[in-house]
C-alpha positions as CSV (number, residue, x, y, z in Angstrom):
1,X,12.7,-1.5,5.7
2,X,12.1,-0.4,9.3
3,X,15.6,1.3,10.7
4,X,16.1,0.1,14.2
5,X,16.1,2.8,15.9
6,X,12.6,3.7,14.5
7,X,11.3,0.1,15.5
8,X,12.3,1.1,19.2
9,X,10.7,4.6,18.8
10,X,7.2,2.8,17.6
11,X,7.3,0.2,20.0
12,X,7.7,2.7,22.9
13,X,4.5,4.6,21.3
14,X,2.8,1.2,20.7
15,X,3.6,0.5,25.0
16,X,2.2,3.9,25.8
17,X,-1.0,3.6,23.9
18,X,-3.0,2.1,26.8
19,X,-2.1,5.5,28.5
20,X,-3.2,7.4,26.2
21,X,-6.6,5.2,25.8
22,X,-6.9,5.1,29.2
23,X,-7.1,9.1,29.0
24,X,-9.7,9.2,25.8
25,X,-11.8,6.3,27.2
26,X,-12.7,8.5,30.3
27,X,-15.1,10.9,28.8
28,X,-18.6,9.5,28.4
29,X,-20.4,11.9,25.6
30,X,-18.1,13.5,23.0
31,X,-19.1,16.6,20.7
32,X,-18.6,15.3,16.8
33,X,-20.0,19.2,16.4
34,X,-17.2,21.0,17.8
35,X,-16.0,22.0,14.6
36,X,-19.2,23.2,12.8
37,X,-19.4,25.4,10.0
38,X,-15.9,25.1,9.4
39,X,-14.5,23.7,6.1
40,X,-11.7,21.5,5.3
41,X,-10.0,20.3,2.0
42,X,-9.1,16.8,1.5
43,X,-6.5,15.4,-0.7
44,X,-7.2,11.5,-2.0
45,X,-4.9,9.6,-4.3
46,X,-6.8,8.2,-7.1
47,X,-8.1,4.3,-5.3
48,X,-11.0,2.9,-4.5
49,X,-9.8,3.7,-0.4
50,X,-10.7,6.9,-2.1
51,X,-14.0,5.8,-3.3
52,X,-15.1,4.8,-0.3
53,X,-14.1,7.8,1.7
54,X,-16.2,9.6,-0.6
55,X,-19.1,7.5,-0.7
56,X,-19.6,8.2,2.9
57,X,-18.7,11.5,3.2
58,X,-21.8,13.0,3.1
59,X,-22.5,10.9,6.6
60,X,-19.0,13.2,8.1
61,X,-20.3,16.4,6.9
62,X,-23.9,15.6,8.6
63,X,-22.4,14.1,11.9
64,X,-19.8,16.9,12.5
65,X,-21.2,19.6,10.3
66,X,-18.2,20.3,8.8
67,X,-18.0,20.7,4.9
68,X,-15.6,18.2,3.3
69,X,-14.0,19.7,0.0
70,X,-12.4,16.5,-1.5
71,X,-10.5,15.5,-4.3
72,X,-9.0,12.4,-6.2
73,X,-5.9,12.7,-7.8
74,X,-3.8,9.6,-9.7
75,X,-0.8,9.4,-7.6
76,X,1.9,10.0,-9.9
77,X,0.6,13.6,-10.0
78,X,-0.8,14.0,-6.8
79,X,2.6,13.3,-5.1
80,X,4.6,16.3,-6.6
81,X,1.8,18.4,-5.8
82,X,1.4,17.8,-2.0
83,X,5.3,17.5,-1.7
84,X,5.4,21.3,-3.8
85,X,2.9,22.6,-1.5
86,X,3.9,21.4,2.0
87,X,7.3,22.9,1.2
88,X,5.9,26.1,0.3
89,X,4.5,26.3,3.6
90,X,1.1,27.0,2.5
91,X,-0.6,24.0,1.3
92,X,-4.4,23.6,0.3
93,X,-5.3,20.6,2.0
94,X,-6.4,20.2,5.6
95,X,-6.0,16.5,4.9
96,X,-3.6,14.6,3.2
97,X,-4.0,11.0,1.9
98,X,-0.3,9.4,1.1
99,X,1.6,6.0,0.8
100,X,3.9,5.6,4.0
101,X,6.6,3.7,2.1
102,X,6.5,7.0,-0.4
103,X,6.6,9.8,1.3
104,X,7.4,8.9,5.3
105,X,10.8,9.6,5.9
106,X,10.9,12.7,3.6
107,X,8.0,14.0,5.5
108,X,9.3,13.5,8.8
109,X,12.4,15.1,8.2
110,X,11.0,17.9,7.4
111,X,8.2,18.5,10.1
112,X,5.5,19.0,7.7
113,X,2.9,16.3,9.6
114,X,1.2,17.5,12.6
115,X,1.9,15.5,15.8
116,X,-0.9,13.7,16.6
117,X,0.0,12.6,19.9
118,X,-1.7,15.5,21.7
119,X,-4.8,14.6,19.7
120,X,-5.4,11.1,20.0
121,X,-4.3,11.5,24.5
122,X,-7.1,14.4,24.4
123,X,-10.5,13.0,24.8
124,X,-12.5,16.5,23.7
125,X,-10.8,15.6,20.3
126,X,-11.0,11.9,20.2
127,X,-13.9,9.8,20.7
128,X,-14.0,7.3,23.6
129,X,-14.8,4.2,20.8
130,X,-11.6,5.1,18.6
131,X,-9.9,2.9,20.0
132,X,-6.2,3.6,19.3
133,X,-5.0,0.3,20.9
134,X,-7.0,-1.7,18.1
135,X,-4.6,-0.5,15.6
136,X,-2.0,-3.3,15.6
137,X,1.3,-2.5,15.8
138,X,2.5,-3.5,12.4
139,X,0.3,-0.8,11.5
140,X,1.8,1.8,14.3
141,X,5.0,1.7,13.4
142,X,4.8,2.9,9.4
143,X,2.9,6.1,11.5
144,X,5.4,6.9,13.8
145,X,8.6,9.0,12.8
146,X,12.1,8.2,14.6
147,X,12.0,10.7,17.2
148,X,8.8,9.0,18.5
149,X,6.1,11.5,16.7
150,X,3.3,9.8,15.1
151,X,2.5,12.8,12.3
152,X,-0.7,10.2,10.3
153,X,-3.5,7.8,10.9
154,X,-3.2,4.5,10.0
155,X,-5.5,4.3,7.2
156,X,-4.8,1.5,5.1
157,X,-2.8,-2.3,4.6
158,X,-2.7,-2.8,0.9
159,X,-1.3,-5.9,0.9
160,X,-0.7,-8.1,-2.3
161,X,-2.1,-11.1,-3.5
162,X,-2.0,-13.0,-6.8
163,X,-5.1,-13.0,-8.8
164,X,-5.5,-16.3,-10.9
165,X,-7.9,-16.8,-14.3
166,X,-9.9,-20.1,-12.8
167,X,-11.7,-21.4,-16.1
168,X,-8.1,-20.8,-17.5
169,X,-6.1,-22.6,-14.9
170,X,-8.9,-25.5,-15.2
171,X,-8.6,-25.7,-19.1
172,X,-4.8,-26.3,-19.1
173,X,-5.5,-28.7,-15.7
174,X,-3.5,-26.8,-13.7
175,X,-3.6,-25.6,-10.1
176,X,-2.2,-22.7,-8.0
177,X,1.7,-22.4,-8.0
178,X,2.9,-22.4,-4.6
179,X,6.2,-21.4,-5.2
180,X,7.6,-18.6,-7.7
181,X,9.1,-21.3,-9.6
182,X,5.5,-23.2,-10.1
183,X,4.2,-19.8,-10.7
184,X,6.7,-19.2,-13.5
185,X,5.8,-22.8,-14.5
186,X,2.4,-22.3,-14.6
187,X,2.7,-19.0,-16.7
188,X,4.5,-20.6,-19.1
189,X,2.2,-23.7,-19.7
190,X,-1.1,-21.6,-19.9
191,X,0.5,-18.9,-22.5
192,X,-0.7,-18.9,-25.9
193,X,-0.5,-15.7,-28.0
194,X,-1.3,-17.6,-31.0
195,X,-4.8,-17.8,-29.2
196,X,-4.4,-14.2,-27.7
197,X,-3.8,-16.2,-24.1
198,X,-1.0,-15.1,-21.9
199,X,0.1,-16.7,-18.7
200,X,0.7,-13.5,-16.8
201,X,0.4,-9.7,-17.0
202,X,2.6,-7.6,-14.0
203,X,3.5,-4.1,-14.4
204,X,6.0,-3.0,-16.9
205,X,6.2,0.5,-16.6
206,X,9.6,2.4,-15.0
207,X,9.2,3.1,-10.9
208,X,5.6,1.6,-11.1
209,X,7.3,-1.7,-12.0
210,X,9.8,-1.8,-8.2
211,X,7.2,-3.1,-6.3
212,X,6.7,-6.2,-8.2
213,X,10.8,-7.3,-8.0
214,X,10.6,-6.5,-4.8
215,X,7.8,-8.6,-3.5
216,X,9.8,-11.6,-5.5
217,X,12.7,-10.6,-3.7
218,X,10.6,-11.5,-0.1
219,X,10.7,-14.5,-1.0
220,X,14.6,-15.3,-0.4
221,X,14.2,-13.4,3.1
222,X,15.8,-10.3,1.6
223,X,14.3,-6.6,1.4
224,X,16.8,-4.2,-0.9
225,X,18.3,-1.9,1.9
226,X,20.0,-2.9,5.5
227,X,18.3,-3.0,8.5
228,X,19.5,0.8,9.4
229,X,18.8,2.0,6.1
230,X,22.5,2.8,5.1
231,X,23.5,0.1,2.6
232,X,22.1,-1.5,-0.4
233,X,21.3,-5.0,-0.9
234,X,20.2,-4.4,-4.5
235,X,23.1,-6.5,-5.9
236,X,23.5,-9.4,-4.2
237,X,23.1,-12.9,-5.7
238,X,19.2,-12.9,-4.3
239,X,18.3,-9.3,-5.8
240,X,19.7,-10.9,-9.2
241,X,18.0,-14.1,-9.0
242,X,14.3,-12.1,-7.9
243,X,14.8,-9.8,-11.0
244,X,15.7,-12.6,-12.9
245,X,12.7,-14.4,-11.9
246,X,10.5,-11.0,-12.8
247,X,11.8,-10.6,-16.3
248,X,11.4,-13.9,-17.4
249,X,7.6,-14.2,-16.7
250,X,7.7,-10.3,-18.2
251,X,9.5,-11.6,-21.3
252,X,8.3,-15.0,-21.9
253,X,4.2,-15.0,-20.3
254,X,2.8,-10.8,-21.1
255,X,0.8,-9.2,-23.2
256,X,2.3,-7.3,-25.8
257,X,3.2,-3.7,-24.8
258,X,4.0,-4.5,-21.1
259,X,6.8,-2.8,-20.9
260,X,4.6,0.3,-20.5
261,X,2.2,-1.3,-18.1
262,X,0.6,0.1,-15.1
263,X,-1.5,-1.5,-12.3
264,X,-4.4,-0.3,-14.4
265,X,-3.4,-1.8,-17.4
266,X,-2.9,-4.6,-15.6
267,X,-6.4,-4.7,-14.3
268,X,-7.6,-4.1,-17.7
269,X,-5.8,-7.1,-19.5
270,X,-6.7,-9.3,-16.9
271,X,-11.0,-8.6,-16.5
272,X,-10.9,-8.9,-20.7
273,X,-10.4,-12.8,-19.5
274,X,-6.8,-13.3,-21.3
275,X,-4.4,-13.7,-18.4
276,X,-3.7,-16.4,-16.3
277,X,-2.4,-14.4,-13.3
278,X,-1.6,-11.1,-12.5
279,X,0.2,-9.9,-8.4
280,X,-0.9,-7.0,-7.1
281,X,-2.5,-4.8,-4.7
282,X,-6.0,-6.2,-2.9
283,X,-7.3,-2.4,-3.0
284,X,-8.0,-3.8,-6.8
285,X,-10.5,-6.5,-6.6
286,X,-13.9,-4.5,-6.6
287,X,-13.6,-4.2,-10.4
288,X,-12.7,-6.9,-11.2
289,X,-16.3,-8.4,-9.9
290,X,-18.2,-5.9,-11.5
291,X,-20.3,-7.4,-14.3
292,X,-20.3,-3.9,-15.9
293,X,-16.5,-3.6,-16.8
294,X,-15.6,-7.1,-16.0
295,X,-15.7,-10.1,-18.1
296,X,-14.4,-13.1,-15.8
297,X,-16.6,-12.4,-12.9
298,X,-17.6,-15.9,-12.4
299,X,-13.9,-17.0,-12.4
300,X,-11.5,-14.9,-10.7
301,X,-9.7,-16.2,-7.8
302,X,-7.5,-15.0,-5.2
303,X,-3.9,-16.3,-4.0
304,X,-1.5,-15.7,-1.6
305,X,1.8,-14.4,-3.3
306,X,3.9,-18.1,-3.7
307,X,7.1,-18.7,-1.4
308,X,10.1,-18.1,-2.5
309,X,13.6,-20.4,-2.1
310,X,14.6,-19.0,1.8
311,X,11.3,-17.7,3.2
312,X,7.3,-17.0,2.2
313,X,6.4,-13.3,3.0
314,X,3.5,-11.1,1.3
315,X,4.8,-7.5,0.1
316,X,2.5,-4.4,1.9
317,X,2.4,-0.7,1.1
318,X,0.3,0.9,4.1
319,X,-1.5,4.2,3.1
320,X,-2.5,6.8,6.0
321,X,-3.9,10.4,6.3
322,X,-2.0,13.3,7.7
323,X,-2.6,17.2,8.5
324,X,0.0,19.7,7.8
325,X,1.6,21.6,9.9
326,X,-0.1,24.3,8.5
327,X,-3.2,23.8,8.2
328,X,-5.9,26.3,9.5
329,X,-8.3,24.2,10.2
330,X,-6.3,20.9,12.0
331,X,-9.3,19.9,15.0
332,X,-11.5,19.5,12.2
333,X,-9.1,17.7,10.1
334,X,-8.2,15.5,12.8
335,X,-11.9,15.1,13.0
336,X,-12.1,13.9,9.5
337,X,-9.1,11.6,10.1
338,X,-10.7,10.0,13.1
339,X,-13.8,9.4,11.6
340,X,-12.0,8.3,8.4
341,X,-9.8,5.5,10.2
342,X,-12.5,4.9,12.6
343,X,-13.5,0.9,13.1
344,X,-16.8,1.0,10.8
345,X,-15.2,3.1,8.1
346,X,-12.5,0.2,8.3
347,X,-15.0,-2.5,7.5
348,X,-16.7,-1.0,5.0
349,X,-13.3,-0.2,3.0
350,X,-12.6,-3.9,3.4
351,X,-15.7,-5.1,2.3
352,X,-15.9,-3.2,-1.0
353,X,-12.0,-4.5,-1.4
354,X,-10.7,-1.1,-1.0
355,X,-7.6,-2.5,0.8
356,X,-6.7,-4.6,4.4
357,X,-7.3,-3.2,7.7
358,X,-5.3,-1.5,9.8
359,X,-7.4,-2.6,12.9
360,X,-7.3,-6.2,14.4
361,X,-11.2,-6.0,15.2
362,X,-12.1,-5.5,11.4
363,X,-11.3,-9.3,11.1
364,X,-12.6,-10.3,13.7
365,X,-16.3,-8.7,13.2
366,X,-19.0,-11.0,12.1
367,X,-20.1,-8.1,9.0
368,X,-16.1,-8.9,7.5
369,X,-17.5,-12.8,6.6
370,X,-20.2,-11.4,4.7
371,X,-18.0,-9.2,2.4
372,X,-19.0,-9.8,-1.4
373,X,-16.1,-11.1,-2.3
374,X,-16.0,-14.6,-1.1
375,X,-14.3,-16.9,1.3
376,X,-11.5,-17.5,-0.9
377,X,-10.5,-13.9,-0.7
378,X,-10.6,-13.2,2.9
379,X,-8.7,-16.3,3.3
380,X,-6.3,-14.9,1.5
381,X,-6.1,-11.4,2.8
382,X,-6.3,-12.7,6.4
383,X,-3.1,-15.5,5.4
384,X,-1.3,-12.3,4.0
385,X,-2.0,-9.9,7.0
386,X,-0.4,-12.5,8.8
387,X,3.1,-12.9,7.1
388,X,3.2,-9.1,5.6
389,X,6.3,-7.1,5.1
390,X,7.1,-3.9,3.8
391,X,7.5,-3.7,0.0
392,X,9.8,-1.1,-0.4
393,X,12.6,0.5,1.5
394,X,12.4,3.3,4.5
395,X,14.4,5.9,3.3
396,X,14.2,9.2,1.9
397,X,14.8,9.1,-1.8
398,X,12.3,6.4,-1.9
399,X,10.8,7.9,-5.2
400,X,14.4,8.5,-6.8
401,X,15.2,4.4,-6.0
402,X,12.0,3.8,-8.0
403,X,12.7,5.4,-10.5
404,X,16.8,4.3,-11.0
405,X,15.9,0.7,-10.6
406,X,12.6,1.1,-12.4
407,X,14.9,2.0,-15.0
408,X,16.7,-1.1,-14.8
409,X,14.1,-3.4,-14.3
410,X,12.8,-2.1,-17.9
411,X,16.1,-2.6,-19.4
412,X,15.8,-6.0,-18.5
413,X,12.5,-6.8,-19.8
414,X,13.9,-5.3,-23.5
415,X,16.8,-7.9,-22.9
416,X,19.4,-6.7,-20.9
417,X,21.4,-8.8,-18.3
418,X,19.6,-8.7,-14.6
419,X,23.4,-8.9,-13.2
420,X,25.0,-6.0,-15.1
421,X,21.5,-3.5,-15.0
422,X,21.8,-4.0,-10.9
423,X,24.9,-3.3,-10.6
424,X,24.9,0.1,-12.2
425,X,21.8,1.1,-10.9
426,X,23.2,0.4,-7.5
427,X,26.5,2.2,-8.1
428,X,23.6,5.6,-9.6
429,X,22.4,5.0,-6.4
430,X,24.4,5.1,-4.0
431,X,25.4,8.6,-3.5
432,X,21.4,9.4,-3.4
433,X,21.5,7.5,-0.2
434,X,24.5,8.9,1.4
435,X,23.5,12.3,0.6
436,X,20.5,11.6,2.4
437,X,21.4,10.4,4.8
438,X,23.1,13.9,6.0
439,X,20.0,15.3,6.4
């Protein structure tokens, strides 16, 4: 949930951008070796964004010269870590790599980020071809703090999609759902346990499991907190009837064990060719084509997320990269973090389905049609680009909401009432949010 008073702050960055493009754009040759010999550390959550970054990194270190000491980390652990470390004011990364919808507000209240301001308006630090105005604005805004500073790159849209079993969906002569209700349909006319079939696999697990109500909850033109981030909206008939809809397709249409389910669980159960349909990420679809660890590669298909009773919206969770505060080495960070964000390193996340661009050129160059995916997938990626909104609320205890309502959410799928769990995890809750929102 964008607060108002940080849409305004973004937008004013957004206006100012050709200024500061206009400042970049006016130096001819640029010196990627400015920063040679020096070393920086670089701090990846475990995703294949993070593949690629590394895959390439050997092309950084030769154009710049700089040594690039990186790491991959799954993010339930990586998260404490950099949180730990910033707040110990001596961190060791140069480079951060973090979800904006995680970590944002908590990082901007407490100054960790570098401003990157100064960086991207001077141009013996940015390249003339960065380009800062080809980052749209719905990927600006996520970037840029309330007071106006933008502390990260935009690195990443990881928008969600539905991926559907196509031999399966053929067998029982069925077609995509358009609507939750048709999806919850469909799931329930393809499952089978009897023949080890099941109509849909989502995740289970506590905190990993929000994500998934909440891109339901899209769907009846609701997100779970108020505009200005103050007040819940995690009770109210259309937060019942979303986590409702979520426990029913967890309850009647999973896999055995679900409840304990992760994204890569998810992943797992779906490539063994046993699941009708599974919503989730896009960064996820490499594997899922890979002959190696995949058995369905000849029949996966990709889906927009169905519409929902008031509205048809597509959940996002933008990633970006950052360098602290205190960092010694932050030119050559920011270095990395230009290169990183830059508009080839863009396409080529895309086209090994490492996530959705930031960058409106990405879609528009001719390489993006020959991605090995298919046309069915970058129709859908480009269809959810288009009607994306944020998947989980802009506030501070953004971790601590997971994890109450993940909470909840579970109880539901061992039988508990959707109504009653809500309710109490929304009374927990709200004296998180009021307490932070005195800081």
């Amino acid at each position: 949930m964008i607060a108002r008073r940080t849409f305004l702050a973004a937008s004013a960055a957004t206006l100012a951008a050709p200024a500061l493009i206009s400042k970049v754009g006016a130096q001819s040759a640029f010196d990627w070796k400015q920063c040679k010999g020096q070393t920086i550390t670089v701090n990846l959550t475990k995703t294949p964004l993070a593949d690629n970054l590394q895959q390439h990194q050997k092309e950084f270190e030769e154009l710049t010269g700089i040594r690039v000491l990186s790491e991959q980390m799954p993010e339930q652990q990586q998260r404490p870590k950099m949180v730990m470390e910033l707040a110990s004011g001596n961190p060791s990364f140069d480079v951060m790599h973090y979800s904006l919808l995680i970590l944002k507000r908590a990082l901007g209240v407490s100054h960790w980020l570098e401003d990157l301001r100064p960086y991207l308006a001077n141009p013996q630090l940015t390249a003339p071809d960065y380009d800062w105005a080809d980052m749209g604005a719905g990927a600006v805004r996520p970037t840029t703090q309330v007071d106006g500073r933008i502390d990260s790159l935009p690195l990443e849209s990881d928008v969600w999609l539905v991926y559907y079993n196509k031999q399966i969906l053929q067998e029982c002569s069925l077609t995509f759902p358009k609507t939750f209700d048709e999806m919850l349909a469909t799931a329930r006319k393809i499952n089978d346990p009897a023949k080890g079939i099941y109509g849909y696999v989502g995740r289970g697990m506590k905190n990993a499991n929000v994500p998934v109500w909440t891109s339901i909850l899209l769907g009846q033109d609701q997100e779970t907190v108020t505009p200005d981030g103050t007040t819940l909206l995690t009770d109210t008939p259309e937060a019942i009837w979303a986590a409702e809809m979520y426990t029913t397709l967890m309850r009647e249409c999973t896999p055995p064990g679900v409840v304990g389910f992760n994204w890569n669980e998810c992943q797992t159960s779906f490539m063994q060719g046993k699941v009708g349909l599974w919503m989730d990420g896009v960064g996820f679809t490499a594997p899922l084509l890979d002959p190696k660890v995949s058995k369905i590669v000849d029949h996966v298909g990709f889906g927009v997320i169905p519409a929902g009773p008031k509205a048809h919206y597509v959940s996002v969770f933008p990633a970006a990269l950052g360098i602290p505060a205190r960092s010694h080495a932050k030119e050559a960070a920011y270095l990395y973090c230009q290169w990183a964000t830059s508009k080839q390193m863009e396409l080529n996340m895309v086209n090994m389905g490492g996530g959705g661009s930031p960058r409106m050129s990405t879609y528009s160059d001719p390489a993006v049609k020959n991605n090995p995916f298919g046309p069915e997938w970058l129709a859908t990626l480009l269809e959810s680009v288009k009607i994306a909104r944020s998947g989980l609320p802009e506030i501070v205890p953004v971790t601590e909401f997971r994890d109450v309502f993940g909470i909840a959410l579970t109880n539901m799928i061992s039988g508990a009432d959707a109504a009653s769990e809500l309710r109490k995890a929304t009374e927990a809750f709200k004296p998180v949010l009021a307490a932070s929102l005195k800081t």
